[in-house]
C-alpha positions in Angstrom: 0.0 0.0 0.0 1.4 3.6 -1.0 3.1 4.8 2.2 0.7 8.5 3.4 2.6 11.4 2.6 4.0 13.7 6.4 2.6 17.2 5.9 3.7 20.1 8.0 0.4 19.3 9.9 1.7 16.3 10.9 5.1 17.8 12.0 2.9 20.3 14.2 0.9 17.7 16.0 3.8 15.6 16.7 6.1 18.3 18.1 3.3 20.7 19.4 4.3 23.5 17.3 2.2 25.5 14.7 2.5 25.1 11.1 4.2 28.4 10.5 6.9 27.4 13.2 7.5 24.1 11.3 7.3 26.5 8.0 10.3 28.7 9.5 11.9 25.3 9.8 12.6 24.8 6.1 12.5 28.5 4.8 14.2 30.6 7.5 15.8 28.2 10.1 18.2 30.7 11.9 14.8 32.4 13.2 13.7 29.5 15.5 16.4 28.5 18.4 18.6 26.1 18.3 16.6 23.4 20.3 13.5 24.3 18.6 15.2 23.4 15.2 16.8 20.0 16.9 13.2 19.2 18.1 11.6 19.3 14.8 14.7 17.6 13.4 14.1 14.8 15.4 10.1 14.6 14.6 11.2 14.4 10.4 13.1 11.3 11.5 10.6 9.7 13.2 8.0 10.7 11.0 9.9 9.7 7.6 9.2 12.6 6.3 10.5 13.7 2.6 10.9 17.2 1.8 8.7 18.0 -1.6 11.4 20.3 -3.6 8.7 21.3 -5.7 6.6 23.0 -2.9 9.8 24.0 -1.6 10.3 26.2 -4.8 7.1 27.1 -5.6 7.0 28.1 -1.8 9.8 30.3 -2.0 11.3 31.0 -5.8 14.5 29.5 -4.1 15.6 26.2 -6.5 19.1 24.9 -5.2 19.7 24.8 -9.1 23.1 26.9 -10.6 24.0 26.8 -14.0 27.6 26.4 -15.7 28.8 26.9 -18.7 32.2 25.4 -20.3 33.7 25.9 -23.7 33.7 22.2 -24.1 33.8 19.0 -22.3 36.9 17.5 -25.4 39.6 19.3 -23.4 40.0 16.8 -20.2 40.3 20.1 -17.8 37.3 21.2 -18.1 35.3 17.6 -17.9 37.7 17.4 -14.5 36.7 20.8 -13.2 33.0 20.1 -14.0 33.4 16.8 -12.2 35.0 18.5 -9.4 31.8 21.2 -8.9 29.5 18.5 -9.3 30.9 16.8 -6.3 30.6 19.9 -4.1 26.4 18.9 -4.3 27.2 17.2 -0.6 29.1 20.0 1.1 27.1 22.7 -0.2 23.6 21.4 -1.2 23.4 22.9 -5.0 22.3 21.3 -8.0 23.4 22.2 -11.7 22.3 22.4 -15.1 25.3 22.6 -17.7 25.7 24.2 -21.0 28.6 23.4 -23.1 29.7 26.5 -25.0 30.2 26.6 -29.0 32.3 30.1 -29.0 29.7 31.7 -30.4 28.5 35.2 -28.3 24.6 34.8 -29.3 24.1 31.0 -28.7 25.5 31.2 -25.1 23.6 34.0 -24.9 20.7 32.0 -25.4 22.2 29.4 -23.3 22.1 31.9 -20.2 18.3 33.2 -20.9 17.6 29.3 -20.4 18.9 29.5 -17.5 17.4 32.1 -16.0 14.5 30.9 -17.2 14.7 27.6 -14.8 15.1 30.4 -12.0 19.0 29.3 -11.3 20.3 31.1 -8.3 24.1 31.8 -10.0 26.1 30.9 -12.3 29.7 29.1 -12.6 31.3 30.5 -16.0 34.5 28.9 -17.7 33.2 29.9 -21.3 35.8 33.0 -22.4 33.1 33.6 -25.1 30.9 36.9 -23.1 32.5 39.9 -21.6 32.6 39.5 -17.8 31.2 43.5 -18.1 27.5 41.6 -20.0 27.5 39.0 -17.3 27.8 41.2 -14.5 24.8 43.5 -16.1 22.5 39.7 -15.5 22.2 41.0 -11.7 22.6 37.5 -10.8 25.9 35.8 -9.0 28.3 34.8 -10.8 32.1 32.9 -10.5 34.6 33.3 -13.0 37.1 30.3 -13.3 40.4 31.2 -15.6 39.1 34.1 -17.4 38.5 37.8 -17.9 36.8 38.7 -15.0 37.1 42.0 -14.1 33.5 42.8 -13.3 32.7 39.8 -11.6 34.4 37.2 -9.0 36.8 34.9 -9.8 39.2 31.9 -9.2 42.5 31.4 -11.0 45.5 30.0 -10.5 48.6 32.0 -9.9 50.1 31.6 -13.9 52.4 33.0 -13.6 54.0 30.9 -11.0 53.0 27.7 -13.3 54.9 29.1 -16.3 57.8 29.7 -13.9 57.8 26.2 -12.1 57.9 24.8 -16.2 60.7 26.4 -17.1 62.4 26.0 -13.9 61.0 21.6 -14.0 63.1 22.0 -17.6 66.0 23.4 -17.0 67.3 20.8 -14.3 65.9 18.1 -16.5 68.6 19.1 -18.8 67.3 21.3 -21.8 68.8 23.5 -23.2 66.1 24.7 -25.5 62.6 25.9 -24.1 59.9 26.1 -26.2 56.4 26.9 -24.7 53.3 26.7 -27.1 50.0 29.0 -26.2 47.0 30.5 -28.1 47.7 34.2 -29.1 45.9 35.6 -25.7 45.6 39.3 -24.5 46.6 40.1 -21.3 43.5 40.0 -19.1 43.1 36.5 -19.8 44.4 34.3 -16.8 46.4 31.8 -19.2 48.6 34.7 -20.5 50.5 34.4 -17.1 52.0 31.1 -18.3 53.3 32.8 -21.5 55.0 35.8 -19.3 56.0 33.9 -16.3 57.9 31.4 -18.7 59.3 34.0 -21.3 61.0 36.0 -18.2 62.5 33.3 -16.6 64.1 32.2 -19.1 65.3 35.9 -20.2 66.3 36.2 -16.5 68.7 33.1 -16.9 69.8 33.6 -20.0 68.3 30.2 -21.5 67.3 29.6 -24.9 63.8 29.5 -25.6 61.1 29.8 -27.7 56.8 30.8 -27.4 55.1 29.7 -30.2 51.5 31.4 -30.5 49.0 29.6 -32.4 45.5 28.2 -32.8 45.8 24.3 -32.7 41.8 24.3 -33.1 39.1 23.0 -31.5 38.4 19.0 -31.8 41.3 16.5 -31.8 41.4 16.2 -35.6 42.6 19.7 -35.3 44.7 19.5 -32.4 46.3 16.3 -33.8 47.0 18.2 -37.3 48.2 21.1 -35.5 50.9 19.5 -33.0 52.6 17.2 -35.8 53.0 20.0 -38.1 54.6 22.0 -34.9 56.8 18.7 -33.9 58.0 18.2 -37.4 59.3 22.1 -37.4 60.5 21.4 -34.0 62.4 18.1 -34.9 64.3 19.5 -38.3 64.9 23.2 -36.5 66.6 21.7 -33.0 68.7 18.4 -33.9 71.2 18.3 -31.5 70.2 19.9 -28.7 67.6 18.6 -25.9 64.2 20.2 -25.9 62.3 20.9 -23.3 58.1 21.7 -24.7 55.8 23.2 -22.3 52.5 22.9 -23.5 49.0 24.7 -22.5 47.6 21.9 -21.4 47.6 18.1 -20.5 45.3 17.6 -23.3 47.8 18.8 -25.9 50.9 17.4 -24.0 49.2 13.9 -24.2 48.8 14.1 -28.1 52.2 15.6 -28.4 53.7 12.6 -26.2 51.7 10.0 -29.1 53.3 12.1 -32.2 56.4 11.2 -30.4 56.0 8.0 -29.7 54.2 7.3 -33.3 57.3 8.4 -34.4 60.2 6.9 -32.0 58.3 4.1 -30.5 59.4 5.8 -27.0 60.2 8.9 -25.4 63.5 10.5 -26.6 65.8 11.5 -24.1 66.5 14.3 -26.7 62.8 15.7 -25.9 61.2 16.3 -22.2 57.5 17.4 -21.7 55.5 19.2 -19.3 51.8 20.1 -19.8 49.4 22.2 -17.6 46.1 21.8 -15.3 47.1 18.1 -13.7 44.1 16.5 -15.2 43.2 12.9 -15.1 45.0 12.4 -18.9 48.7 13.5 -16.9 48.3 10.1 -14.9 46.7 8.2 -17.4 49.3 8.3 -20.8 51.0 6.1 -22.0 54.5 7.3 -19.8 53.0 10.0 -16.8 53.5 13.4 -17.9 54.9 16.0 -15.6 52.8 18.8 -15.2 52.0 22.1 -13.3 49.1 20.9 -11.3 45.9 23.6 -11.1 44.7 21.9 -7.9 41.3 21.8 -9.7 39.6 20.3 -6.5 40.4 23.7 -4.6 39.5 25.9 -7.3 35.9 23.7 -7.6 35.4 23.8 -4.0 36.2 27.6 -4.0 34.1 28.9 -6.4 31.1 27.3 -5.2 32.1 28.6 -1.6 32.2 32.2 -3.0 29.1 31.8 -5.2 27.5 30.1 -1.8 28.2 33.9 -0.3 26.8 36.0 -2.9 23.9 34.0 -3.0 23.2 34.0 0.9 23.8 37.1 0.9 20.9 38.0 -1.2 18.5 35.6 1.0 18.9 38.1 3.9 16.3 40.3 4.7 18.8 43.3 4.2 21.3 42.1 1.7 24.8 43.6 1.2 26.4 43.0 -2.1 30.0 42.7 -2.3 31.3 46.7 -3.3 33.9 45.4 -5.6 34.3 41.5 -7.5 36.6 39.1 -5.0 39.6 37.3 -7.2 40.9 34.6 -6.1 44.2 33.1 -6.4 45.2 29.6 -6.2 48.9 28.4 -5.9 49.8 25.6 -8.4 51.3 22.9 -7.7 54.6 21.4 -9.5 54.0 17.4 -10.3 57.1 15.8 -11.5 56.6 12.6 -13.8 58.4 10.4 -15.9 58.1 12.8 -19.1 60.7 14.8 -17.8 63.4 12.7 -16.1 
């Protein structure tokens, strides 16, 4: 026989409250005291009772929901960090709904009036696509991961730092050319750190070295095309020295570490590799690449903590917004593997 629904009537008979007090409960908890709250806690328990989220939201407008948009889910950083914020769903209670960007301004556009449509409570953007000026002007909370953010919060790792510990990783693996590959980014993008971090090292300690700016594309098809025409310019420019290749990511290290081996069958001693963001992929090739590790766990948990603040904050009776975005900064992490020994 179906099992009969608890309703807040029932909660009230059996702890001698009245409804609105067991109402408070669920939509304003830090009105009632401490033991009042434990006492009602202890009657859901013994009365089975299982919260309707519907009424919940149609109650109060409030739906636990956030939306996040990434440029794609090919590149295995950004299926890792979207793995990472879906886990945060214990600690911090949200759900999310995901949109997977396509670069272009007027779908994700489209992608974030969906959104709002489903009444989401903030939004987690890794998509580079929309000025972080237009996504502030959505009045709604927002977290910036690794991109321009000046007008809204963010979390990024310290770049420069990364494209320092690269260098640094190559050198005292025994190169003596350093070539780093990157997209052709401005300056307020987070990534372009890397790029300035590596160049001035090297400058600073006289060491040869090269950055390569370029598009290497979109899909692996492209990326695969891409890397072997840079490795074959690489291997007839460079004979006889030992080359050190920082590249952008661990996506793109991986498919330059299968050109090679294609090619050689194994890893060169003449060629060492280091790739960026310490995804899954880094452990997982065919030899372990070395890496600067993005701590993508921390920057998960922390973005959700500071979009868990903006949108508390607005929950209050008498909310304060934050005067000014918060950045974030997170220390990367060098993680020496076997492609650079």
């Amino acid at each position: 026989m179906a099992k009969k629904k608890v309703t807040f009537a029932d909660i009230a008979d059996y702890t001698g409250f009245s409804k609105t007090t067991v109402s408070r409960y669920f939509n304003d908890p830090d009105s009632l005291t401490v033991e009042n709250q434990d006492k009602i806690a202890d009657a859901l328990k013994a009365l089975d009772y299982r919260e309707n989220k519907l009424a919940k939201v149609l109650a109060n407008g409030k739906t636990e929901f956030v939306g996040v948009i990434v440029p794609n889910l090919y590149m295995h950083y950004y299926s890792e960090m979207l793995n990472q914020i879906v886990s945060t769903y214990e600690k911090y209670g949200y759900k999310f709904i995901l949109f997977a960007g396509s670069g272009d301004p007027d779908t994700e556009r489209k992608y974030i009036r969906e959104l709002l449509a489903y009444n989401i409570e903030g939004m987690i953007i890794l998509s580079h696509t929309i000025p972080s000026r237009e996504l502030a002007s959505y009045g709604i909370p927002i977290v910036a991961i690794e991109r321009e953010d000046k007008y809204i919060c963010s979390i990024k790792t310290d770049n420069y730092m990364g494209g320092v510990q690269a260098a640094s990783l190559l050198v005292k693996s025994g190169c003596d050319m350093l070539i780093h590959v990157n997209a052709d980014l401005t300056e307020d993008i987070p990534a372009y750190g890397r790029i300035r971090g590596f160049r001035e090292f090297c400058e600073n300690n006289g060491i040869e070295h090269r950055v390569i700016l370029t598009d290497l594309g979109n899909n692996f098809e492209e990326n695969y095309a891409g890397i072997s025409k840079l490795f074959d310019e690489i291997e007839k420019k460079y004979t006889g020295k030992t080359v050190g290749i920082f590249m952008p990511n661990d996506t793109h290290a991986n498919i330059l570490l299968n050109i090679i081996f294609k090619r050689y069958g194994k890893l060169p001693g003449k060629y060492k590799i280091i790739g960026f963001d310490d995804s899954p992929i880094s452990k997982e090739a065919v030899i372990p690449i070395s890496t600067i590790g993005q701590q993508i766990n921390v920057m998960a948990d922390e973005a959700m903590k500071l979009l868990v603040r903006q949108m508390d904050e607005r929950k209050k009776r008498r909310p304060e917004p934050l005067k000014e975005p918060v950045h974030k900064v997170v220390t990367p992490v060098l993680v020496r593997r076997e492609t650079s020994v």
